[in-house]
C-alpha positions in Angstrom: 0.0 0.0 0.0 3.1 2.7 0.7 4.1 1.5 -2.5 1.0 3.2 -4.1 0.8 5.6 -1.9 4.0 7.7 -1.7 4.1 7.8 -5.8 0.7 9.4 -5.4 1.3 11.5 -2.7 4.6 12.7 -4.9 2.4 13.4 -7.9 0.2 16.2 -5.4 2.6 17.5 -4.4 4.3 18.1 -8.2 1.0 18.9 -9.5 0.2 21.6 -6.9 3.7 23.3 -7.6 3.3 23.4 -10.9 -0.4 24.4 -11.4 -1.1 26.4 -7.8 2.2 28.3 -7.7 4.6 28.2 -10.9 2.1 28.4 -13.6 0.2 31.4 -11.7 3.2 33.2 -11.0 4.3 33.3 -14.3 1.0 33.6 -16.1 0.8 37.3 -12.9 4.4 37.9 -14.3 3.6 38.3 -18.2 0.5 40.5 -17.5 2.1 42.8 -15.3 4.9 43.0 -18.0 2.9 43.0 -21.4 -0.3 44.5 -19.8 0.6 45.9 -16.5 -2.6 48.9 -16.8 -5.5 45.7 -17.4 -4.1 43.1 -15.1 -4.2 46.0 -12.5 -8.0 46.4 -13.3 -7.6 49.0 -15.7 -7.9 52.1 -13.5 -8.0 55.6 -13.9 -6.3 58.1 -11.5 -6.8 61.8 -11.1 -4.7 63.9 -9.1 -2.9 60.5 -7.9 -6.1 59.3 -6.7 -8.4 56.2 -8.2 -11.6 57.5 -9.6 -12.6 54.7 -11.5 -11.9 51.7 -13.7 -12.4 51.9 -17.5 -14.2 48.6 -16.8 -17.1 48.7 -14.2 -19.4 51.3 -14.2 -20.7 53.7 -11.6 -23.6 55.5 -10.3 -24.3 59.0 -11.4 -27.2 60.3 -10.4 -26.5 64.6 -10.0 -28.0 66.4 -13.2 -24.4 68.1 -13.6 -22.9 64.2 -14.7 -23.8 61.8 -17.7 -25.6 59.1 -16.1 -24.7 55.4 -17.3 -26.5 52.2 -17.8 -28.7 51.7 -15.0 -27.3 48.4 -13.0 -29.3 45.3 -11.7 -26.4 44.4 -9.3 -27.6 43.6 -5.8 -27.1 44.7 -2.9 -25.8 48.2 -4.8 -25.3 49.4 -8.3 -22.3 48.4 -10.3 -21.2 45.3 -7.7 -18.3 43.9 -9.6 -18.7 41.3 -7.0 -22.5 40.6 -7.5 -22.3 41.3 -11.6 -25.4 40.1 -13.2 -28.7 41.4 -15.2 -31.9 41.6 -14.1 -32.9 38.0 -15.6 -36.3 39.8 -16.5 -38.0 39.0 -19.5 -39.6 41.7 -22.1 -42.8 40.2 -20.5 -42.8 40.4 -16.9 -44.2 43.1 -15.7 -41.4 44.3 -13.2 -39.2 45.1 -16.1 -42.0 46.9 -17.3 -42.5 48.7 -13.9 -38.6 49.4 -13.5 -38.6 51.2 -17.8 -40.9 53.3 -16.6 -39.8 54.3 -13.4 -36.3 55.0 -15.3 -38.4 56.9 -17.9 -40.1 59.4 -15.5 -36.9 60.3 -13.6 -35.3 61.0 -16.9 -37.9 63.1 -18.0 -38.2 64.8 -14.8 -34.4 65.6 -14.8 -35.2 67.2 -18.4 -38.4 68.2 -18.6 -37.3 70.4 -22.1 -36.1 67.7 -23.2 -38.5 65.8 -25.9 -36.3 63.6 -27.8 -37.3 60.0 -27.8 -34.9 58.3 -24.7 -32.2 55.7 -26.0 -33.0 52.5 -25.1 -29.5 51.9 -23.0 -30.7 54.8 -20.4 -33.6 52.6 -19.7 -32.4 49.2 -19.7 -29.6 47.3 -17.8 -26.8 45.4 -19.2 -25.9 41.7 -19.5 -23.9 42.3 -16.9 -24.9 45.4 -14.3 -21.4 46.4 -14.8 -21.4 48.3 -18.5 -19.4 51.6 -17.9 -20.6 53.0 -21.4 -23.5 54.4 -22.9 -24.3 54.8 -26.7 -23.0 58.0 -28.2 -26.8 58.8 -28.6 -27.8 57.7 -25.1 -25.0 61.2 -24.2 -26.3 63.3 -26.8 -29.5 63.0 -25.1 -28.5 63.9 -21.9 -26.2 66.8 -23.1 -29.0 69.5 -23.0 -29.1 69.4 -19.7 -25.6 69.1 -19.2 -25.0 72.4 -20.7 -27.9 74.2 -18.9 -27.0 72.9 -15.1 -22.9 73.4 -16.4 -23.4 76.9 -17.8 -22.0 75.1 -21.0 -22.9 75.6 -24.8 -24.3 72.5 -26.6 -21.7 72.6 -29.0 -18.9 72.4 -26.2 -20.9 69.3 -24.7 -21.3 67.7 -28.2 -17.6 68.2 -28.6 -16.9 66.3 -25.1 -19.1 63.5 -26.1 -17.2 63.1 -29.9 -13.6 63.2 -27.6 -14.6 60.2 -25.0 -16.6 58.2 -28.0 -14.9 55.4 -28.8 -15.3 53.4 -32.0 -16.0 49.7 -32.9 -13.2 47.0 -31.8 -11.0 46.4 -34.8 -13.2 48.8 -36.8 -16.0 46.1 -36.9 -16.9 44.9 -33.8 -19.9 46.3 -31.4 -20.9 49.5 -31.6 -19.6 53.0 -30.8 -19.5 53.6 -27.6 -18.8 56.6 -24.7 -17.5 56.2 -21.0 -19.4 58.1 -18.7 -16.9 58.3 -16.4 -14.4 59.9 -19.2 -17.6 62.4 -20.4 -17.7 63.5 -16.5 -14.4 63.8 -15.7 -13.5 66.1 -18.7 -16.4 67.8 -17.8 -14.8 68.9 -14.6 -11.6 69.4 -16.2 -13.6 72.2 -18.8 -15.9 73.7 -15.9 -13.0 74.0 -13.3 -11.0 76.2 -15.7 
């Protein structure tokens, strides 16, 4: 039976080196050498502080910021740790209750504002986690932007076009705009 046993026992042992320590250290070596800013979660600093990461999103709710996606993560919005959607279908009524809820506080936040509402202001992603919003999904939000900034549309619509960024390899997805990036140059402008 020790004959078996200590071959087996050997075997663990090697396998656990190898695939809990060796292959993870190296595998945590090459990212932080090839692709130091995503293996460190992609984060964005101002003023040497973390404001953000160019992956998760974040809730936004004062008029004077683009709001994102809404989330469906529990037990907050944008729990990288909880990320999921709402698992609602287009039938059940709670989804149908939550649209409209998100409708009526966008149009309350804009009452000027009569543009039909992009669909991605209204509805959450796959995820919960999305940090972008469709370039239209800004440009609906930038009249109100530029009346609570003091800000012409024009200078707004120029923000939005800066932070849009275009299909993966020029074919894949759709354009797309950070709201994070939209608000923080949006402090940058209205600090000056």
């Amino acid at each position: 039976m020790l004959k078996e046993l200590k071959p087996a026992l050997l075997m663990l042992l090697v396998l656990t080196l190898v695939t809990g320590a060796a292959y993870p250290a190296l595998v945590t070596g090459i990212a932080q050498l090839l692709f130091k800013s995503q293996a460190n979660g992609s984060l964005i600093e101002k003023d040497g502080k973390v404001v953000g990461s160019k992956l998760i999103g974040q809730p936004f709710s004062d008029p004077k910021y683009f709001w994102g996606r809404p989330s469906a993560t529990a037990p907050m919005p944008y729990n990288a740790g909880a990320s999921s959607g709402s698992n609602l279908g287009p039938l059940n009524p709670a989804l149908e209750d939550a649209v409209k809820n998100r409708i009526e506080a966008l149009k309350s936040s804009d009452p000027t504002q009569s543009a039909p509402i992009p669909i991605d202001l209204v509805t959450t992603s796959a995820s919960g986690l999305d940090p972008h919003i469709s370039p239209a999904a800004a440009r609906w939000q930038a009249p109100r932007i530029g009346r609570v900034r003091g800000l012409a549309l024009a200078a707004v619509g120029k923000l939005i076009d800066d932070c849009t960024e275009g299909r993966q390899l020029g074919f894949l997805g759709e354009p797309r705009v950070s709201a994070l990036c939209l608000n923080l140059a949006l402090d940058r402008v209205t600090s000056k």
